[in-house]
C-alpha positions in Angstrom: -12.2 -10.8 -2.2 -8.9 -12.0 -1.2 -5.7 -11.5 -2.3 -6.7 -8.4 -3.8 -3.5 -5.8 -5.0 -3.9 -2.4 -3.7 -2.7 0.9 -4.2 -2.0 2.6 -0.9 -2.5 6.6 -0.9 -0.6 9.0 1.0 -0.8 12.8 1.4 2.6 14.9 0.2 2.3 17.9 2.8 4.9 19.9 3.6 7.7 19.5 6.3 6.7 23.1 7.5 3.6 21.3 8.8 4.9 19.0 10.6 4.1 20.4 14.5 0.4 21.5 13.4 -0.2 17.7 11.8 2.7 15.5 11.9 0.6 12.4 10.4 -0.1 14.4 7.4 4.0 14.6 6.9 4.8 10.9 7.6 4.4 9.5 4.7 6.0 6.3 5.9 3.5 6.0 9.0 0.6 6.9 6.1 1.7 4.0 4.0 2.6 1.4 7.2 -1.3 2.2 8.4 -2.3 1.2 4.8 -0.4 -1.9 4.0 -1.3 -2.6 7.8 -4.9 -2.7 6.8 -4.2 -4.8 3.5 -2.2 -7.6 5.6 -5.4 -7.8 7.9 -7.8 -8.5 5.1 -5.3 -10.7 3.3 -4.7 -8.0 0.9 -1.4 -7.4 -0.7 0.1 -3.6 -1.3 1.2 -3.3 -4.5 1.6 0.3 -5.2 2.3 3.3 -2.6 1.1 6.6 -3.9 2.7 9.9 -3.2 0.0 12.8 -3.8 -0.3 16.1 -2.9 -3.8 18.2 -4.8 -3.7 15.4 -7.8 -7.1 15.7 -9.9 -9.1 12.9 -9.4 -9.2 11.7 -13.2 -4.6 12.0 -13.7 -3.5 8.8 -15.6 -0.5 8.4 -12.4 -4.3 7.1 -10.5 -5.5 5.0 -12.8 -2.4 3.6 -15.1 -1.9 0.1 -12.8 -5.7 -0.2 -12.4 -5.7 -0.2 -16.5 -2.8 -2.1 -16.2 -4.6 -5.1 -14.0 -1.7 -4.6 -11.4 -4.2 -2.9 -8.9 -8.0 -3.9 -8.2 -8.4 -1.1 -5.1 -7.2 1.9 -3.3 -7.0 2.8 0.2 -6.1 5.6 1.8 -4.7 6.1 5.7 -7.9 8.6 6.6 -10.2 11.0 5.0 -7.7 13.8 5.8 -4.9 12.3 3.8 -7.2 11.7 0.8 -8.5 15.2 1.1 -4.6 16.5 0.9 -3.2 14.0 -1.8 -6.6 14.6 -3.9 -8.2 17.9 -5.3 -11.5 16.2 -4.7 -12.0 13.4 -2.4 -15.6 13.6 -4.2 -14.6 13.4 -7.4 -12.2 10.5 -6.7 -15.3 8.4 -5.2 -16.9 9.1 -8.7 -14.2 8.1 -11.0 -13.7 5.0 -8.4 -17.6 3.9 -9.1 -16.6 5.0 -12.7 -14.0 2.3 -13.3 -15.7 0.1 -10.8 -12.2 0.0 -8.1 -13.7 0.1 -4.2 -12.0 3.0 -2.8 -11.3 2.4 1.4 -10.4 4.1 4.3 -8.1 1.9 6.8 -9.6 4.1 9.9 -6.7 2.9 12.2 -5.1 5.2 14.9 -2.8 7.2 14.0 0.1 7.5 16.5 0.8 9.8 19.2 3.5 12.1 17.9 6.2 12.5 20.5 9.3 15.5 20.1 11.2 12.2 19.2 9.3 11.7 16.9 8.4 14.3 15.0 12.5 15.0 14.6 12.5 11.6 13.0 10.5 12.5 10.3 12.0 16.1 9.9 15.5 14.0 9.7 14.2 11.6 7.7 12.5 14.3 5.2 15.0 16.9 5.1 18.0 14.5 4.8 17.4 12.6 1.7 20.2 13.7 -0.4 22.7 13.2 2.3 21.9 9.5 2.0 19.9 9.2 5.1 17.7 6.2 4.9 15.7 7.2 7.9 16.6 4.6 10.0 
């Protein structure tokens, strides 16, 4: 199964969320844990999905798996998945459906500091003003 192209799935939430679950904000941390999961299995990320309540069955899922330019997803946790998704269920379905394996990279997620956290706020709220969040 190696060098398989994956599509890594993270959870748009909110920036008002970000002290009650800073992990579903950071995006960037979402998508790090995922293509950190890939590079262990000799896995290659080929797509990074932004989502936020997307049906299970939208073309913006499926379009590079029709297009041969993605053979699985994975996704940073079940609670990312359950964000980005209106049905984790349903997405498992349509997954056996078009025959993709679906994963879960079940890594820790880091401990959130105050630092932290106003990283992501500046990194999130700043985009316009040409903050590149480093």
């Amino acid at each position: 199964m190696g060098g398989l192209r994956v599509a890594a799935i993270a959870s748009l939430t909110p920036l008002e969320e970000l002290d009650r679950d800073p992990f579903l904000v950071d995006t960037r941390r979402q998508h790090a844990m995922c293509a950190h999961w890939a590079a262990d299995k000799g896995f290659v990320v080929t797509r990074e999905l932004l989502l936020y309540g997307l049906r299970p069955d939208h073309c913006a899922l499926w379009t590079d798996v029709v297009a041969g330019q993605v053979d699985m997803f994975v996704a940073p946790n079940e609670r990312v998945l359950g964000r980005a998704l209106t049905s984790v269920r349903g997405f498992v379905a349509e997954c056996e459906r078009q025959g993709v394996p679906l994963e879960i990279a079940g890594l820790d997620e880091p401990a959130y500091d105050a630092a932290m956290k106003a990283s992501v706020h500046r990194r999130l709220s700043m985009p316009t003003a040409g903050y590149d969040g480093c």
